[in-house]
ROLUMDREN-433419 format. One record per residue (C-alpha): x, y, z; chain; residue in three letters. Coordinates in steps of 0.5 Angstrom, whole numbers, plus 2048, in hexadecimal, padded with zeros to 3 digits. Each point is the difference from the previous one (the first is absolute). Layout:
N
  px  py  pz chain res
   X   Y   Z     A ALA
...
***
This chain:
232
  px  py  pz chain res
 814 7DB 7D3     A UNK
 802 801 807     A UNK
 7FC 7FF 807     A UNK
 802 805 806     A UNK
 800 7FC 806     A UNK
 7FA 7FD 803     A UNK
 7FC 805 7FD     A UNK
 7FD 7FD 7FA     A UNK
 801 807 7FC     A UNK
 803 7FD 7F9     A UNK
 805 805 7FD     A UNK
 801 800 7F9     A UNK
 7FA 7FA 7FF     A UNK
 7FC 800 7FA     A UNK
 7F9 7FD 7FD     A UNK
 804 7FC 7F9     A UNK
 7FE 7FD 7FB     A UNK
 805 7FB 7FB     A UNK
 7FE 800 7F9     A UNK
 805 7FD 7FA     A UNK
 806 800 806     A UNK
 7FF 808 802     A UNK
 7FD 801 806     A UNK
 7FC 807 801     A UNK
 7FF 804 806     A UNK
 7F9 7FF 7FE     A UNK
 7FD 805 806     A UNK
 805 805 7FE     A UNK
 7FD 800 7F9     A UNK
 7F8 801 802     A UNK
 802 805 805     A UNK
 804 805 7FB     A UNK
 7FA 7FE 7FA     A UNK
 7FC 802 806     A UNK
 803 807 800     A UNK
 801 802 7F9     A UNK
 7F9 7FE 7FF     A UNK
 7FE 805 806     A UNK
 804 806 7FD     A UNK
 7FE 7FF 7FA     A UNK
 7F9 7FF 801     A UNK
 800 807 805     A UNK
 803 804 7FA     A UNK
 7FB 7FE 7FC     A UNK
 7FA 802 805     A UNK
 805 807 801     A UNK
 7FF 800 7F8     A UNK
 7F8 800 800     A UNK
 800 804 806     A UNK
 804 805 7FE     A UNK
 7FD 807 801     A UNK
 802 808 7FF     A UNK
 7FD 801 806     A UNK
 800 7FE 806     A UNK
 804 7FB 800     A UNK
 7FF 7F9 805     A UNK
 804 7FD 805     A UNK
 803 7FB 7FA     A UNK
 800 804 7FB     A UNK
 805 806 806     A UNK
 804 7FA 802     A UNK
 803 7FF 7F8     A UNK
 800 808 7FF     A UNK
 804 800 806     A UNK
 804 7FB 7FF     A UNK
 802 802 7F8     A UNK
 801 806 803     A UNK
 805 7FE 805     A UNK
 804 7FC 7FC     A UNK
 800 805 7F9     A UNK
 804 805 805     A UNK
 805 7FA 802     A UNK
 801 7FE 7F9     A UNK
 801 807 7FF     A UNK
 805 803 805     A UNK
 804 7F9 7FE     A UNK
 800 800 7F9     A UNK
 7FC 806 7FD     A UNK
 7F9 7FF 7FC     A UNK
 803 7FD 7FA     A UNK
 7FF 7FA 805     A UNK
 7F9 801 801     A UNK
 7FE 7F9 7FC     A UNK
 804 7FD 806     A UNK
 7FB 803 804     A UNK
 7FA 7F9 7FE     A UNK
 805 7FB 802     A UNK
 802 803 806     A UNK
 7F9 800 804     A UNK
 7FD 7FA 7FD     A UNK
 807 7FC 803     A UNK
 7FF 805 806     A UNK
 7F8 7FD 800     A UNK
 802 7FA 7FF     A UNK
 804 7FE 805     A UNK
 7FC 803 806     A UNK
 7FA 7FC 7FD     A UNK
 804 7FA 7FF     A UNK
 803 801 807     A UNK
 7FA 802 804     A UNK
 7FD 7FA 7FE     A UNK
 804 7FD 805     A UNK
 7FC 803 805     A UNK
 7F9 7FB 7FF     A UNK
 800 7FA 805     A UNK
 802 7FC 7FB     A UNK
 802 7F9 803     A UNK
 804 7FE 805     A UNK
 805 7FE 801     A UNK
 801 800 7F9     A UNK
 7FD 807 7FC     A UNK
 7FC 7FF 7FA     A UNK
 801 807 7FF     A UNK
 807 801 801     A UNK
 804 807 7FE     A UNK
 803 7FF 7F9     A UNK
 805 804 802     A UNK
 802 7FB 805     A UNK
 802 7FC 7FA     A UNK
 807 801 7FE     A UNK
 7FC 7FE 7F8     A UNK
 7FC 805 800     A UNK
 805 805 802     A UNK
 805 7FE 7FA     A UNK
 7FA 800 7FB     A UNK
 7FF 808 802     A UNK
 806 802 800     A UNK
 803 7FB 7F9     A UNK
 7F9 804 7FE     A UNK
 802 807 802     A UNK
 807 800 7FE     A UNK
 7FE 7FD 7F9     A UNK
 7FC 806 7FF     A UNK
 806 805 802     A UNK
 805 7FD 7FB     A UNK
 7FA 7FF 7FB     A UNK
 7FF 808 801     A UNK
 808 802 800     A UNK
 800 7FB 7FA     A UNK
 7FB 804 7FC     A UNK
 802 807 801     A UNK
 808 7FE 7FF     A UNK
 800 7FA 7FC     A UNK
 806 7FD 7FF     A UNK
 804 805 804     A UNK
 7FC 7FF 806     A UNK
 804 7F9 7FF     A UNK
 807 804 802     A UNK
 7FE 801 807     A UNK
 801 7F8 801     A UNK
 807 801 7FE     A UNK
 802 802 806     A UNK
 801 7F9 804     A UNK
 7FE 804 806     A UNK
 7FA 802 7FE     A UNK
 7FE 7F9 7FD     A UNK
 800 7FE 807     A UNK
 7FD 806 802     A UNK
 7FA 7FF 7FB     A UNK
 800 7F7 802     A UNK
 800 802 807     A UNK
 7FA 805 800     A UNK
 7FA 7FA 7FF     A UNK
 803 7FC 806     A UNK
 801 806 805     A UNK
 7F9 802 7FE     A UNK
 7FD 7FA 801     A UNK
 803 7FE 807     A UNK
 7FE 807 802     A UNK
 7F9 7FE 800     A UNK
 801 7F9 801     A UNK
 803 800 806     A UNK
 7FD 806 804     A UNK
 7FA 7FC 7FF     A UNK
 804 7F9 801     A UNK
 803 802 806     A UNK
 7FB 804 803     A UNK
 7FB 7F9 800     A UNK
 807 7FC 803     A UNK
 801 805 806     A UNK
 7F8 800 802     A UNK
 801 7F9 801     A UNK
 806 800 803     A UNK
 7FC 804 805     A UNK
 7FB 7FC 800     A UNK
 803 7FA 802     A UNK
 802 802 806     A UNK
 7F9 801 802     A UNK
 7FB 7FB 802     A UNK
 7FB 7FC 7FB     A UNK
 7FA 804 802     A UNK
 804 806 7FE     A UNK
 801 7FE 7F9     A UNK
 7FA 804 7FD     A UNK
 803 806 803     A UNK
 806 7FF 7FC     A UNK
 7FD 7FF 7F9     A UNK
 7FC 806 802     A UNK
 807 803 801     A UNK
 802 7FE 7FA     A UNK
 7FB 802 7FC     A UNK
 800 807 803     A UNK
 807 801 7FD     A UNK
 7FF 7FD 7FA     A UNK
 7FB 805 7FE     A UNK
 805 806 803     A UNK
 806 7FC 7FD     A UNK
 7FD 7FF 7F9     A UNK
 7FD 808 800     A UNK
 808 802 800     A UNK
 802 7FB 7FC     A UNK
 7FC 801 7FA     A UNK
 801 807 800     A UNK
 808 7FF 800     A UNK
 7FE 7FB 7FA     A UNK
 7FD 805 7FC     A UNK
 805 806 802     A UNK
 806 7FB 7FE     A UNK
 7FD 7FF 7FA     A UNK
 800 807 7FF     A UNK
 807 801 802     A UNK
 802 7FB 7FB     A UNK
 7FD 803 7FA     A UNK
 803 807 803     A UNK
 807 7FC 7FF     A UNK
 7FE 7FE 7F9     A UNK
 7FE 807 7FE     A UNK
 805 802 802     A UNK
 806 7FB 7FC     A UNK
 7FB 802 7FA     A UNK
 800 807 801     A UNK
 807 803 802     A UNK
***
């Protein structure tokens, strides 16, 4: 935790709980239960409002999306890879929700409803997560032979390091930006402070827009490069 000047905007500071010696960021933790609660409950409500018809707002709102990322997943890989088409938009969905929540006043100075993504744990969770996937899908489709591109102490590096740049891509864009506004605001007077949290929230919400689509984009490109360690 890190406070920036005299402007009592706390950077890195979390709502923690210690149980058995672990401490957990536990503020963290509801928030991104939050979220995967809301994208799951708005799936199910798309499911049972699903018509052949004319479709509603939320019903077009998926379509679309769907839509958009089959013709990504697509043009970088080719439609063997349409599985990968579900992953890529709940990550997508998930981390926008989990990252607008951010914009409910909350708390301040402290958030009760911080950007997960501002949490370097989360960001470590999701791309441990995708990267498990990408090997278990090189895996199964090569078996053992998928095992012969690690040979290669280049490749070993370059494997290691994909979890770590895909962490702090989405880490530190929402870390940094945060650290920024309030560098700006404590140059400003106190009665200013609110327009500084609503500045950061602004940026929050245009940031974590971007970094979700370049999280789910990553995925893709990942399971691109492992297609084609497969297949070539």
């Amino acid at each position: 935790m890190g406070v920036i000047a005299t402007v009592n905007i706390p950077v890195g500071d979390h709502i923690t709980r210690t149980i058995y010696g672990m401490t957990f960021n536990v503020d963290t933790i509801w928030t991104t239960a939050l979220a995967g609660v809301i994208v799951i409950t708005l799936g199910l409500v798309m499911r049972v409002k699903l018509t052949a018809g004319v479709p509603g707002g939320l019903q077009l709102f998926f379509e679309s999306l769907v839509d958009f990322v089959e013709e990504l997943v697509e043009s970088s890989i080719g439609k063997r890879a349409s599985r990968l088409v579900p992953l890529a938009v709940a990550l997508f969905l998930f981390i926008l929700t989990a990252n607008w929540l951010s914009l409910i006043p909350s708390g301040f100075p402290k958030e009760y409803l911080p950007a997960p993504a501002a949490d370097v744990n989360t960001t470590y969770a999701l791309a441990v997560l995708v990267i498990i996937i990408v090997h278990g899908a090189g895996f199964r489709a090569k078996k053992l032979g998928y095992l012969k591109h690690f040979v290669n102490p280049l490749h070993l590096i370059e494997e290691i390091t994909k979890p770590i740049t895909l962490t702090l891509r989405l880490f530190g864009n929402l870390f940094a930006g945060g650290l920024m506004v309030a560098l700006i605001g404590a140059l400003l007077p106190v009665y200013l402070v609110w327009l500084v949290d609503f500045m950061w929230k602004v940026f929050d919400m245009f940031v974590g827009g971007i970094q979700a689509f370049i999280f789910a984009l990553l995925t893709i490109v990942y399971f691109g490069l492992a297609a084609e360690k497969t297949h070539g």
